[in-house]
DRENPA-3360 file (N, C-alpha, C; in nm, 2 decimals, always signed):
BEGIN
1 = XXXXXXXX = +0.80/+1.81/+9.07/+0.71/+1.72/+9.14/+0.79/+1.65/+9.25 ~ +0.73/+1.64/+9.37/+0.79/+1.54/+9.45/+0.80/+1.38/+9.48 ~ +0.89/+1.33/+9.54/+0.92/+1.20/+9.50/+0.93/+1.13/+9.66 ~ +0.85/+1.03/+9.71/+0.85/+1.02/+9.85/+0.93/+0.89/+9.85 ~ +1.02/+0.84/+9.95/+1.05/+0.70/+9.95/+1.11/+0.73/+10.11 ~ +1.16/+0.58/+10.10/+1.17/+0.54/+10.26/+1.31/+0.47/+10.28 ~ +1.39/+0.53/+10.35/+1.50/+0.49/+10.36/+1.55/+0.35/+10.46 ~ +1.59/+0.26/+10.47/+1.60/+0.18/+10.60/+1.74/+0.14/+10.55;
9 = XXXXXXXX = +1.83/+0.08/+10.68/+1.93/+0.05/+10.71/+1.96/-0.05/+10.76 ~ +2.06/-0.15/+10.81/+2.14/-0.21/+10.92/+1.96/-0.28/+10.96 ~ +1.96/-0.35/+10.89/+1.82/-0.45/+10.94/+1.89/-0.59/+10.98 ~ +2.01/-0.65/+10.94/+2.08/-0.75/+11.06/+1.99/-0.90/+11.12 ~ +1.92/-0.94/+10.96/+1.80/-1.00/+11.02/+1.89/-1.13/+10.97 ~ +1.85/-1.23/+11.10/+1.89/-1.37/+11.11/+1.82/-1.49/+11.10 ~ +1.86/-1.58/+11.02/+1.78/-1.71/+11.04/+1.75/-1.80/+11.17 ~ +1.62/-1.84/+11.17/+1.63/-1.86/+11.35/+1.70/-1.98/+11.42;
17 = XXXXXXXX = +1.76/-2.04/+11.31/+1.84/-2.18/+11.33/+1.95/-2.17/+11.24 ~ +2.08/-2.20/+11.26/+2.11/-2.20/+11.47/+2.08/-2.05/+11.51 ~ +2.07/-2.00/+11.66/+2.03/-1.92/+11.70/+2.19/-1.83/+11.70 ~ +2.12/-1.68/+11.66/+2.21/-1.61/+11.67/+2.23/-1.53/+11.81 ~ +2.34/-1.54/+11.86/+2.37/-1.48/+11.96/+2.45/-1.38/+12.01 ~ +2.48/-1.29/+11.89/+2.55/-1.20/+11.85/+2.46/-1.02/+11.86 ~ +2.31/-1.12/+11.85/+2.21/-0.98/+11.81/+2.15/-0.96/+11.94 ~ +2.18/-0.78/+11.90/+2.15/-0.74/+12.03/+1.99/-0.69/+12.04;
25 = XXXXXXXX = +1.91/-0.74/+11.96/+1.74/-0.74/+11.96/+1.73/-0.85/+11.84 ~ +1.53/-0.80/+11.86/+1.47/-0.93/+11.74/+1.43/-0.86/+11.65 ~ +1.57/-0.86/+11.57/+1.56/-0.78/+11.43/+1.44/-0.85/+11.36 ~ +1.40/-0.96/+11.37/+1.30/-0.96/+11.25/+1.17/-0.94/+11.28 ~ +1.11/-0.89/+11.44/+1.01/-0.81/+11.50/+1.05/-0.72/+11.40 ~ +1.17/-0.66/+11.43/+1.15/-0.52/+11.41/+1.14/-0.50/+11.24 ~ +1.17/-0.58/+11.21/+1.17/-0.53/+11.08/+0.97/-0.56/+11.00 ~ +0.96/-0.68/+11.12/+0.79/-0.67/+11.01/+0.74/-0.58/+11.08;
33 = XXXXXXXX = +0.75/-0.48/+11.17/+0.70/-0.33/+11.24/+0.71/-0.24/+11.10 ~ +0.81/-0.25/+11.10/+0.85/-0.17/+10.95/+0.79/-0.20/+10.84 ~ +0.78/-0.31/+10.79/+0.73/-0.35/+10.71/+0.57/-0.27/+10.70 ~ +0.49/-0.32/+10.80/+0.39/-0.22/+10.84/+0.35/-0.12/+10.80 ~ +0.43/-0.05/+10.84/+0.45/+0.10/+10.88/+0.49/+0.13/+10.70 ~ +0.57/+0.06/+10.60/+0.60/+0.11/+10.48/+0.44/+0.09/+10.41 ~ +0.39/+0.00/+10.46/+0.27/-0.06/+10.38/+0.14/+0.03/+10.45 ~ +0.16/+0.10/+10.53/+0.07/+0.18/+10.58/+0.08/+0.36/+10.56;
41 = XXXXXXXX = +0.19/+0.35/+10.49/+0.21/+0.51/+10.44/+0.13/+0.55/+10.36 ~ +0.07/+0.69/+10.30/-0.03/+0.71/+10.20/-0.02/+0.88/+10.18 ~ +0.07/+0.91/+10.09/+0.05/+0.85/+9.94/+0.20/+0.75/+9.96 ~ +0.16/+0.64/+9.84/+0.23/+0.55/+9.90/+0.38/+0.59/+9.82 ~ +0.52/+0.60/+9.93/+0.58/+0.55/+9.85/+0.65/+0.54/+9.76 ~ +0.73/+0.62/+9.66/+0.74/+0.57/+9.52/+0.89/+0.38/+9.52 ~ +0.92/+0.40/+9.63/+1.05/+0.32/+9.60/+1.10/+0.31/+9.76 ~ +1.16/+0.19/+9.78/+1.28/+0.16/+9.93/+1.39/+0.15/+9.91;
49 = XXXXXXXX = +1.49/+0.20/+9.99/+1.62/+0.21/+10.00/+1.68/+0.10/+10.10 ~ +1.73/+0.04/+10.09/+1.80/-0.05/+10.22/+1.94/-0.06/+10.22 ~ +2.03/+0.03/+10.27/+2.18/+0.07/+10.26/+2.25/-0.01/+10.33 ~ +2.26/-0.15/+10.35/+2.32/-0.24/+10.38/+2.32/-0.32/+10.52 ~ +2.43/-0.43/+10.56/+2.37/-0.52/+10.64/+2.28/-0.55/+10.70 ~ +2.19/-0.61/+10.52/+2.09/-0.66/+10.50/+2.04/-0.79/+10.64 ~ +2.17/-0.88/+10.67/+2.17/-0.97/+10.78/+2.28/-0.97/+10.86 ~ +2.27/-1.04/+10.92/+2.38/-1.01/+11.05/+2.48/-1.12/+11.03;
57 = XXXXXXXX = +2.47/-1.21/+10.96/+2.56/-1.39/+10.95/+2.62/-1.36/+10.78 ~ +2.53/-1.31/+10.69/+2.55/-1.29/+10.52/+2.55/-1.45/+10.48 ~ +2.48/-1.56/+10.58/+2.44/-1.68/+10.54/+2.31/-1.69/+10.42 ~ +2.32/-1.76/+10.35/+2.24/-1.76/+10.23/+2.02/-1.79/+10.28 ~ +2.05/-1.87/+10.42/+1.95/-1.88/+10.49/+1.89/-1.78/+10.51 ~ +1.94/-1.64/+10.57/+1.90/-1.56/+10.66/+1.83/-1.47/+10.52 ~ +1.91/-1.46/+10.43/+1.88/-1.36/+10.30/+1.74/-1.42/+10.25 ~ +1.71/-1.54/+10.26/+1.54/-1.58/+10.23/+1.47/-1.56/+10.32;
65 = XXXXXXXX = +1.51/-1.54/+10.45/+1.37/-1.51/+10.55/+1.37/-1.34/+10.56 ~ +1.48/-1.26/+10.50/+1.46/-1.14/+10.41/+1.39/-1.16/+10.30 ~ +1.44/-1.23/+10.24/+1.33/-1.22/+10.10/+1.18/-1.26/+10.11 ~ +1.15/-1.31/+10.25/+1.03/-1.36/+10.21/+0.92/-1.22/+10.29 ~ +1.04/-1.15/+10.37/+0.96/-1.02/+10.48/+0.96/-0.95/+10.38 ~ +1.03/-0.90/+10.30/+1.05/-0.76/+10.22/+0.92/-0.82/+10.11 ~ +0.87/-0.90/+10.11/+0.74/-0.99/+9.98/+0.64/-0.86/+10.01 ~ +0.62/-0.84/+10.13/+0.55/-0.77/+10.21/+0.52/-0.61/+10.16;
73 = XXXXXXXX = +0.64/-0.56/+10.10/+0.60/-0.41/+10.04/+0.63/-0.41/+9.93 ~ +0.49/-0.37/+9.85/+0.44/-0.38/+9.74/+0.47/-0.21/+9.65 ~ +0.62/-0.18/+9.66/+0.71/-0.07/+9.61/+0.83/-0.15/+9.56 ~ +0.90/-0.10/+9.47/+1.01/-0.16/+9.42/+1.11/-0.14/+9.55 ~ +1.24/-0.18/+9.56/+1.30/-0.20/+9.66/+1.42/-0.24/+9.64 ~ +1.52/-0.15/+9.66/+1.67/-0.12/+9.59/+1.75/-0.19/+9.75 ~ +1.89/-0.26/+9.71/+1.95/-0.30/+9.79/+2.12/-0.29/+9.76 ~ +2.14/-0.26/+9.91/+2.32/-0.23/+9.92/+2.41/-0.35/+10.00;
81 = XXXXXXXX = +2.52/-0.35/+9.99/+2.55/-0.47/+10.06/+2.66/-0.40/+10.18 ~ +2.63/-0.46/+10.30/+2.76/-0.40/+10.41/+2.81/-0.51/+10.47 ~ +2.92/-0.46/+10.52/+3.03/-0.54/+10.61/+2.96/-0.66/+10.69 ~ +2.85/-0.66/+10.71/+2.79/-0.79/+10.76/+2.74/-0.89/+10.66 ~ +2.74/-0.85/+10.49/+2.64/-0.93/+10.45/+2.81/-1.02/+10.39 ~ +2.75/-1.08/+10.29/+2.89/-1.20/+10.19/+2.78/-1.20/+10.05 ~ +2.86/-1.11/+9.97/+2.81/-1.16/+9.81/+2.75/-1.32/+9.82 ~ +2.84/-1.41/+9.77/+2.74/-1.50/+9.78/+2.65/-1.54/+9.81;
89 = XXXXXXXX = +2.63/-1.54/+9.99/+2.49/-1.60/+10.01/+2.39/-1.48/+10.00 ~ +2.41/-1.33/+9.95/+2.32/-1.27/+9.88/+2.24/-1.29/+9.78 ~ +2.39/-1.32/+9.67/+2.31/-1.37/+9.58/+2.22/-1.54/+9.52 ~ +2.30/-1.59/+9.62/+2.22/-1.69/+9.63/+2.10/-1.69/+9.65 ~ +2.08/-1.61/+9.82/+1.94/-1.58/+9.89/+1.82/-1.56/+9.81 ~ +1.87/-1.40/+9.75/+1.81/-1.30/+9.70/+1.75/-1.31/+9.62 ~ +1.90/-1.32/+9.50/+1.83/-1.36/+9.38/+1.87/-1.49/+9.31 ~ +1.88/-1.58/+9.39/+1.89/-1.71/+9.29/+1.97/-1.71/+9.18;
97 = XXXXXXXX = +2.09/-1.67/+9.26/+2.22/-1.65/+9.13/+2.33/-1.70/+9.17 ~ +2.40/-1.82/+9.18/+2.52/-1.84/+9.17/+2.68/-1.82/+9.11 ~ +2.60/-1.77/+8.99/+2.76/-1.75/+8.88/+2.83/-1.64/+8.97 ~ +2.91/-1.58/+8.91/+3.06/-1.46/+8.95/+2.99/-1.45/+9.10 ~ +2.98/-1.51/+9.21/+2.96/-1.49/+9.34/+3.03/-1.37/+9.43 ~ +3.10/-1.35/+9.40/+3.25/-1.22/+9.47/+3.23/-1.11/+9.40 ~ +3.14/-1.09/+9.25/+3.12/-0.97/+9.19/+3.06/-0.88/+9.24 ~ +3.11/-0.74/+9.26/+3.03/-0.63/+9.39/+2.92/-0.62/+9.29;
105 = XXXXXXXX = +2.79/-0.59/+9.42/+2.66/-0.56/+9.37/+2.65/-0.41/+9.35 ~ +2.68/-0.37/+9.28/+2.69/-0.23/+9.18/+2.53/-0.21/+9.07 ~ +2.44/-0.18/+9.08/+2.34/-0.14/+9.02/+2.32/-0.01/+9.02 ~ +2.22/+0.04/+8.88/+2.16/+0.14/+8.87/+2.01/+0.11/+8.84 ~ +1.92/+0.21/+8.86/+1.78/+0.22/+8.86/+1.70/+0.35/+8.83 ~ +1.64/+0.38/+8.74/+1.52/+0.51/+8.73/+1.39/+0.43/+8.82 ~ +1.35/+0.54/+8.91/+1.24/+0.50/+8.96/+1.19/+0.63/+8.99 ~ +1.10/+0.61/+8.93/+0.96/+0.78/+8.94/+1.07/+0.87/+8.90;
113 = XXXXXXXX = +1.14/+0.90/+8.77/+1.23/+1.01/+8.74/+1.34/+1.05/+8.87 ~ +1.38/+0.95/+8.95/+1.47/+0.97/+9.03/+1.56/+0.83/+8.99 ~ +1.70/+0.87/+8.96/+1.81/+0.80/+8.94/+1.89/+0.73/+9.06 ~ +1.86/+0.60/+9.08/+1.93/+0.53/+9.22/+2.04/+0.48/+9.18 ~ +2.15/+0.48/+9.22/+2.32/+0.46/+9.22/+2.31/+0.35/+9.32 ~ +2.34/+0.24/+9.31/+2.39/+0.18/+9.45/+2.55/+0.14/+9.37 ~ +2.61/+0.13/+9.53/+2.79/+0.12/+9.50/+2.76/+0.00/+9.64 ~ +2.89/-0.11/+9.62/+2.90/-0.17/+9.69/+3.03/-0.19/+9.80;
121 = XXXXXXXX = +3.04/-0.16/+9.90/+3.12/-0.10/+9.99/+3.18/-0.20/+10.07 ~ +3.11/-0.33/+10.07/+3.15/-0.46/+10.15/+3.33/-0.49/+10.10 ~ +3.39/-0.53/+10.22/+3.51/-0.56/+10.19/+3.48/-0.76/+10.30 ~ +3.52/-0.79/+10.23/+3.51/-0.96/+10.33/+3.61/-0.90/+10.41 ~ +3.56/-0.96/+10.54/+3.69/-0.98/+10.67/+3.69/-0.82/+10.72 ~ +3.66/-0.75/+10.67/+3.68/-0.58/+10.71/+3.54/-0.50/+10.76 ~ +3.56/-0.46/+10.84/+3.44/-0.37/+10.91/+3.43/-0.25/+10.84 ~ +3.54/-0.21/+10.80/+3.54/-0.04/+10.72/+3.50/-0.10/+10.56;
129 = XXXXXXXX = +3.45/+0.01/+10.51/+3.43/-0.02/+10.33/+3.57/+0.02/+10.26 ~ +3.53/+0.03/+10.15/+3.62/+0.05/+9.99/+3.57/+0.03/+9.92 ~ +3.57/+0.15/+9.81/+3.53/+0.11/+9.66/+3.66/+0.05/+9.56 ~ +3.60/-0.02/+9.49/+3.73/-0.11/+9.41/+3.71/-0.01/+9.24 ~ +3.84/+0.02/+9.16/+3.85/+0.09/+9.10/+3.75/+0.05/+8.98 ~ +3.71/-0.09/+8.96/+3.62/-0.14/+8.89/+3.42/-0.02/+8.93 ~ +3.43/-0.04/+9.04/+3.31/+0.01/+9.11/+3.35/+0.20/+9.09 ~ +3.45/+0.21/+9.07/+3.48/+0.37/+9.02/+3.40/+0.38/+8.83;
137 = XXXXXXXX = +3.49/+0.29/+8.79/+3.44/+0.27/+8.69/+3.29/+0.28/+8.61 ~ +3.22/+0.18/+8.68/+3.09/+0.13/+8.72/+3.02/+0.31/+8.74 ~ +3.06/+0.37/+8.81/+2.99/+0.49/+8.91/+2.99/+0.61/+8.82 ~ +3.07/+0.58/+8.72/+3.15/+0.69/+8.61/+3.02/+0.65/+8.46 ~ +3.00/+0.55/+8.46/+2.93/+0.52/+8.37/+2.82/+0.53/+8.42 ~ +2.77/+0.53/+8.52/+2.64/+0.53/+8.56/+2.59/+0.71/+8.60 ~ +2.64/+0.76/+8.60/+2.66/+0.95/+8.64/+2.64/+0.98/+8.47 ~ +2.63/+0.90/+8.36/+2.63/+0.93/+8.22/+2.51/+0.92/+8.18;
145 = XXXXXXXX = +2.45/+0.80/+8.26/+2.30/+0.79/+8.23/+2.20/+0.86/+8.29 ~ +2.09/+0.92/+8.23/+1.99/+0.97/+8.28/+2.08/+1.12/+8.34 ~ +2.11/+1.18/+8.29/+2.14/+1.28/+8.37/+2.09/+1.43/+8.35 ~ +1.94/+1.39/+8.30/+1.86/+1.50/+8.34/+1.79/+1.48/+8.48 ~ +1.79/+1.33/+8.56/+1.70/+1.31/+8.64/+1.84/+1.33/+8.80 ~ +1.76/+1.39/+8.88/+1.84/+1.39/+9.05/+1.86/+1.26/+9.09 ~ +2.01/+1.24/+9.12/+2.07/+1.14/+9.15/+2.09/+1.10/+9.30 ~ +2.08/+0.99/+9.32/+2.07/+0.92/+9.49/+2.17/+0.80/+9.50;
153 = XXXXXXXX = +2.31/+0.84/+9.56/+2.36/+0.72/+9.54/+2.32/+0.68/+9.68 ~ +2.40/+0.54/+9.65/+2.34/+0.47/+9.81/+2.45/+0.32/+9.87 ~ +2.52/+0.36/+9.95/+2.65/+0.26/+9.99/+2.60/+0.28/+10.14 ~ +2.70/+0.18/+10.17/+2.68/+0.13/+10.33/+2.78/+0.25/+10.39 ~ +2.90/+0.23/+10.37/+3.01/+0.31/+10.42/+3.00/+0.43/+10.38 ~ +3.00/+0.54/+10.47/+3.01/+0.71/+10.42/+3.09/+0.70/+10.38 ~ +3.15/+0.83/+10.34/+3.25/+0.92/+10.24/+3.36/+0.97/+10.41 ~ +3.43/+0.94/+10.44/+3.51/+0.97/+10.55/+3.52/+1.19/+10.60;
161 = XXXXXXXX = +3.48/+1.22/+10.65/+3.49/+1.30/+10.73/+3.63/+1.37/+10.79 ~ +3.65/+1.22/+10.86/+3.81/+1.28/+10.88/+3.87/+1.18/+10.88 ~ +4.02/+1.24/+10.88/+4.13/+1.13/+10.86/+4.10/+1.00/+10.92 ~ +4.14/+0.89/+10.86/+4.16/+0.74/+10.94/+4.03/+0.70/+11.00 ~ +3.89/+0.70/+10.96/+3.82/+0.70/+11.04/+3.77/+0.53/+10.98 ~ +3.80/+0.45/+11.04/+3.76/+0.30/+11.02/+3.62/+0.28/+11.00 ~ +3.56/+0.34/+11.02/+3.42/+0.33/+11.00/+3.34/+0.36/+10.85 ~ +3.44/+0.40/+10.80/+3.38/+0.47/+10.67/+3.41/+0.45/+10.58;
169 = XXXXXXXX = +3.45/+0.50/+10.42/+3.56/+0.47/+10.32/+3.66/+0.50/+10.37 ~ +3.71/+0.46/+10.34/+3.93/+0.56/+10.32/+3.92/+0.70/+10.26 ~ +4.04/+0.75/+10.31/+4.06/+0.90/+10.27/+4.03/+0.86/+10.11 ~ +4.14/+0.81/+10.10/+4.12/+0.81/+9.88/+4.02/+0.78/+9.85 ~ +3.98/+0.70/+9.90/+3.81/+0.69/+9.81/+3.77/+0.80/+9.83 ~ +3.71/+0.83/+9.94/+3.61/+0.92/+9.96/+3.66/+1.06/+9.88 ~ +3.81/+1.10/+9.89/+3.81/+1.20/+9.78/+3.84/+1.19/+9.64 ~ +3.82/+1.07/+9.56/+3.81/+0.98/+9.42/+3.66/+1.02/+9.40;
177 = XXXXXXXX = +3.60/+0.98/+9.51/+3.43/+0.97/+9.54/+3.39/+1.15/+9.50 ~ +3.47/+1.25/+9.57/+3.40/+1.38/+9.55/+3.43/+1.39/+9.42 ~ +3.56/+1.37/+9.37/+3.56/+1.42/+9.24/+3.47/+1.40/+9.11 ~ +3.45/+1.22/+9.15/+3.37/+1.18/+9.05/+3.26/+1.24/+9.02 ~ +3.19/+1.26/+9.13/+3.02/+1.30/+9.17/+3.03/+1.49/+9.15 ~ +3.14/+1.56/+9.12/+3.13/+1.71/+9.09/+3.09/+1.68/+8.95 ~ +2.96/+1.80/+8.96/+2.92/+1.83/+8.87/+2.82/+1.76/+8.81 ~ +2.77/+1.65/+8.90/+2.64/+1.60/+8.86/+2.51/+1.63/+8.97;
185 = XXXXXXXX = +2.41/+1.55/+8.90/+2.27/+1.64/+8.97/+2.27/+1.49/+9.09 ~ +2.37/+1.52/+9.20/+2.35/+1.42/+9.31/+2.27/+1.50/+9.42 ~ +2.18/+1.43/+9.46/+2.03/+1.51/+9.55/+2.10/+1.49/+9.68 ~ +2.16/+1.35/+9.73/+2.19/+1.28/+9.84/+2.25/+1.18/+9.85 ~ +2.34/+1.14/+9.96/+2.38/+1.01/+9.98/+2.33/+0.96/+10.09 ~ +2.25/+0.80/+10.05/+2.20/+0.72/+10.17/+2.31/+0.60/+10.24 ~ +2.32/+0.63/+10.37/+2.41/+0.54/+10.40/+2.41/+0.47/+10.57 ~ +2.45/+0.39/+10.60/+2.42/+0.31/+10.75/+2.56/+0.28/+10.77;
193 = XXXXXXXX = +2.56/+0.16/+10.90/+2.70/+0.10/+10.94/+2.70/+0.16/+11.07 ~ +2.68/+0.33/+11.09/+2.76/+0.33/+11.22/+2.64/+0.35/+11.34 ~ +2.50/+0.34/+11.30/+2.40/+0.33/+11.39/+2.35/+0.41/+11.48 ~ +2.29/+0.53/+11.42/+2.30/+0.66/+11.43/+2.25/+0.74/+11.36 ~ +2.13/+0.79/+11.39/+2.07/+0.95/+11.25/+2.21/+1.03/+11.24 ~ +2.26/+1.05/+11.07/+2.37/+1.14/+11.11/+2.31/+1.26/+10.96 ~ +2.34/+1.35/+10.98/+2.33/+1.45/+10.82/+2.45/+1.50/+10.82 ~ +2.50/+1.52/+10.68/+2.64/+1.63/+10.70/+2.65/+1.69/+10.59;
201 = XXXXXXXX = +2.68/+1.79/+10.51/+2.66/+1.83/+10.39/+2.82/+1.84/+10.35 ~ +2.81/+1.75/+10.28/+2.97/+1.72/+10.22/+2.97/+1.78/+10.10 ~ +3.07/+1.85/+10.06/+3.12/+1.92/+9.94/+2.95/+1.95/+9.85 ~ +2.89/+2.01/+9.96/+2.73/+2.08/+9.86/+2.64/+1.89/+9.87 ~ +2.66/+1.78/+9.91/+2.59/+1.70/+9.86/+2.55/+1.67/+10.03 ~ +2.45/+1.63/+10.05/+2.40/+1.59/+10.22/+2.42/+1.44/+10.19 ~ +2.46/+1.40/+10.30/+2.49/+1.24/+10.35/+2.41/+1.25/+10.42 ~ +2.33/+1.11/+10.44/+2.23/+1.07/+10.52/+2.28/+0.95/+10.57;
209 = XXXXXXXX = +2.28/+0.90/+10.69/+2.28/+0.81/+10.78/+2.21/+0.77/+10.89 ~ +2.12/+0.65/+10.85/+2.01/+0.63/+10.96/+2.07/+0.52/+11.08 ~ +2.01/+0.51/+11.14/+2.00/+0.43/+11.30/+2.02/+0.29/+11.28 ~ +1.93/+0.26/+11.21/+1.88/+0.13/+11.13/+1.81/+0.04/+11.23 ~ +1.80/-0.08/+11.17/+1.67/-0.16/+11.30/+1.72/-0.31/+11.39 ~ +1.87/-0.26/+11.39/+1.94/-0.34/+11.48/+1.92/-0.28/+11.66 ~ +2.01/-0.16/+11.67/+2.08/-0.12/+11.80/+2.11/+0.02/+11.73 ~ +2.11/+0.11/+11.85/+2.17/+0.20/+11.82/+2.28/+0.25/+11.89;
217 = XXXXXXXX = +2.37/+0.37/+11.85/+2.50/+0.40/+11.90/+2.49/+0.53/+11.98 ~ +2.52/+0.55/+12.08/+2.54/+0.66/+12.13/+2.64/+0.77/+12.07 ~ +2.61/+0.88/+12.02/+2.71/+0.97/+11.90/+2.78/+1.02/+11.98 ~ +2.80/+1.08/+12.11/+2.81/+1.16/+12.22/+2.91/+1.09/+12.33 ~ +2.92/+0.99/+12.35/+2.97/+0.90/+12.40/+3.09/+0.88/+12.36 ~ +3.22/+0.92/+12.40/+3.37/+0.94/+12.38/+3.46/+0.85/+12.41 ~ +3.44/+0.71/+12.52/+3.51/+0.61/+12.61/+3.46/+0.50/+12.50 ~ +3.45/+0.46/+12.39/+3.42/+0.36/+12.35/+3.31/+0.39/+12.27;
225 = XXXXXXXX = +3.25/+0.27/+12.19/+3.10/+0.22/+12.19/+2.99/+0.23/+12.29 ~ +2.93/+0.30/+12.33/+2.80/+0.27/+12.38/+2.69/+0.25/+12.32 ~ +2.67/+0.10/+12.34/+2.52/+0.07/+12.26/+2.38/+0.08/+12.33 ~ +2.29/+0.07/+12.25/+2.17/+0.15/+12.30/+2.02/+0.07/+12.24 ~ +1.94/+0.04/+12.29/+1.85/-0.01/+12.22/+1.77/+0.10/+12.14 ~ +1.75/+0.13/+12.04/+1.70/+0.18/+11.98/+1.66/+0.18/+11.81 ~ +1.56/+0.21/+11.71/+1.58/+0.14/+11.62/+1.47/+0.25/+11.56 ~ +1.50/+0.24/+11.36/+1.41/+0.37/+11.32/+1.45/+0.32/+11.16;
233 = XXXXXXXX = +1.40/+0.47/+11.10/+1.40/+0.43/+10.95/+1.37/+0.57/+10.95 ~ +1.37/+0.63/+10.74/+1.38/+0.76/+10.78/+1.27/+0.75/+10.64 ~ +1.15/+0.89/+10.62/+1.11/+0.92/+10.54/+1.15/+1.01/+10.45 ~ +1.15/+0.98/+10.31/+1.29/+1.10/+10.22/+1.12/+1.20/+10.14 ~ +1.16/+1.27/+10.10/+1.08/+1.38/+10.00/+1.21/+1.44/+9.90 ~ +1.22/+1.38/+9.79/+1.29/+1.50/+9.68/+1.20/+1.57/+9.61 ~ +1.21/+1.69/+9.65/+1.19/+1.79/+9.55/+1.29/+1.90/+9.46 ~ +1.22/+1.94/+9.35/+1.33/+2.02/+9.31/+1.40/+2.11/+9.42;
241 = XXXXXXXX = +1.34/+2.15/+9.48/+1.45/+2.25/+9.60/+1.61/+2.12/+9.66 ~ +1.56/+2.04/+9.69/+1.63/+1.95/+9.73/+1.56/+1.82/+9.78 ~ +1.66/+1.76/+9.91/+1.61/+1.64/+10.01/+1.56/+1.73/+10.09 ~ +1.43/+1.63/+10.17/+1.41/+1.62/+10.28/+1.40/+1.47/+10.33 ~ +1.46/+1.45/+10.49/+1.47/+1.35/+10.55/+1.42/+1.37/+10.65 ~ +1.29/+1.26/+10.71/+1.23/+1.26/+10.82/+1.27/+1.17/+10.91 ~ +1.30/+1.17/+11.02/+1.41/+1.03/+11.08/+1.26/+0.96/+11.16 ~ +1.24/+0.87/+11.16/+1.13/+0.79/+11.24/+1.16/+0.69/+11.32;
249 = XXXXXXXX = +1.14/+0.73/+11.47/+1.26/+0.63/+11.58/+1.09/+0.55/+11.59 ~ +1.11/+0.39/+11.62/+1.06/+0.32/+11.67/+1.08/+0.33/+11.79 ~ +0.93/+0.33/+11.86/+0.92/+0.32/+12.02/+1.06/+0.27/+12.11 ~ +1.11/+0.30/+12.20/+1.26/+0.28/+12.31/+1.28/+0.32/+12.40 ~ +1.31/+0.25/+12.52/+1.31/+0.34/+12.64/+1.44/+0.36/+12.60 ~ +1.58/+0.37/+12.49/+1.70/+0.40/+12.50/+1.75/+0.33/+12.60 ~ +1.72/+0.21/+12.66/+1.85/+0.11/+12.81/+2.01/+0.09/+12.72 ~ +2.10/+0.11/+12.78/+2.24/+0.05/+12.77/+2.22/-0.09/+12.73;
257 = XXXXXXXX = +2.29/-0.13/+12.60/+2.29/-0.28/+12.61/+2.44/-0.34/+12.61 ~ +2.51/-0.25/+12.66/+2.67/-0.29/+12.67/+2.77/-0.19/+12.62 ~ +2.92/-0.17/+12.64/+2.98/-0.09/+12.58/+3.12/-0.16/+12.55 ~ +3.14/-0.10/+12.42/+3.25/-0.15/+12.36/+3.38/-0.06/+12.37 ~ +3.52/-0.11/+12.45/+3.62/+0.00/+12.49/+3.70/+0.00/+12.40 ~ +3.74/+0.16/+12.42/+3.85/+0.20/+12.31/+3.98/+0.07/+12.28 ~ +3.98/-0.04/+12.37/+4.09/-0.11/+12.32/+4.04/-0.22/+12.23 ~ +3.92/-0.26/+12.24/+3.91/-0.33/+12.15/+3.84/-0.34/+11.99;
265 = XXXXX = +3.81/-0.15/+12.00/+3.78/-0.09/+11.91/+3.93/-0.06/+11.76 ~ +4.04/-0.08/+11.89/+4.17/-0.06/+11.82/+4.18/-0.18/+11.71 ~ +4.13/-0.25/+11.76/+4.16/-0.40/+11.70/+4.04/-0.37/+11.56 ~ +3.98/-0.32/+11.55/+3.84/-0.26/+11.40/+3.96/-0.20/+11.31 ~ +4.09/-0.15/+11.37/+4.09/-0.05/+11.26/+4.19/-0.12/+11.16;
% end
């Protein structure tokens, strides 16, 4: 049987006081567009994905005027944390939780016979992720459960590609990461950060990376950062054959919204 859900990413939504001037659109337009658009799907649905930098500040403010937009779709609704967000005022925002504040948000979930993994990839102060050997841990016990059902993990930071790539995990994780996940029923990985539809079929498993509903990145573009106005979300289908991912761009004329140069990119890594 198939299993429909909706993936979204890099939503970077801010509280509107003090004003944020860091964002390069009005993330929270865009996100009740989305919102919409999830509540106007049919057949509806089974579940939402949101693979990190939930807000753009990780202020405890910003995460309630999240919680009050996401009220909006009436699907359960799984969350990752990235380099923009801060445990804390997550869990403050979110869920009304103060105790172990710094504990990574590591959950698992069955939803419609599909098994959701989220790993938490945020590092405070760092733009690139890491999993902490605790969250290995965590990922080990969680690949034990349910494992008749297709698995979907879901982190901010990919599984690195190639050497040194600051944008992603580290080499060792990412091959800590293959070893762990051989041999289980993993369908896909959902993931954001670098702002961009990306697919790649890593060791038999497809990585997915969407655009998300900030800005988007020019992939093509070699001299730096080029950013780009653009913004989207993707529709998933698991079936026993596998994934499918439909990528859904929100209307854009694509304008330049600035570019970031290789020297100051040095300074990310």
């Amino acid at each position: 049987m198939a299993v429909n859900f909706v993936h979204l990413t890099d939503l970077h939504i801010s509280a509107p006081e003090p004003k944020d001037t860091t964002l390069l659109s009005d993330t929270t337009a865009t996100l009740g567009t989305i919102v919409a658009l999830v509540q106007a799907i049919e057949p509806r649905p089974a579940f939402v994905v949101v693979s990190g930098d939930l807000t753009n500040r990780g202020d405890t403010a910003s995460y309630r005027v999240l919680k009050k937009m996401m009220a909006g779709i009436d699907v359960p609704v799984v969350y990752a944390l990235g380099n923009h967000d801060t445990r804390p005022g997550f869990y403050e925002g979110m869920l009304e939780r103060t105790d172990d504040p710094e504990a990574p948000y590591c959950h698992d979930r069955l939803i419609a016979g599909v098994h959701v993994v989220v790993l938490d990839s945020s590092v405070r102060g760092r733009i690139g992720g890491a999993l902490s050997p605790q969250q290995f841990a965590f990922l080990e016990g969680a690949l034990d459960r349910h494992q008749d059902a297709p698995k979907i993990i879901v982190v901010h930071h990919a599984p690195a590609l190639d050497e040194g790539n600051w944008e992603t995990l580290p080499t060792a994780d990412t091959q800590r990461l293959a070893e762990t996940l051989k041999g289980h029923n993993v369908a896909g990985i959902l993931t954001g950060h670098i702002h961009h539809d990306r697919v790649s079929h890593w060791y038999g498993i497809p990585v997915i990376v969407g655009t998300g509903q900030h800005n988007a990145i020019d992939p093509i573009f070699s001299r730096g950062l080029r950013l780009l106005a653009g913004t989207g979300c993707a529709y998933c289908t698991l079936r026993p054959s596998g994934l499918t991912v439909s990528f859904v761009p929100l209307p854009s004329d694509r304008r330049e919204l600035g570019i970031i140069s290789p020297d100051v990119l040095k300074t990310f890594a």
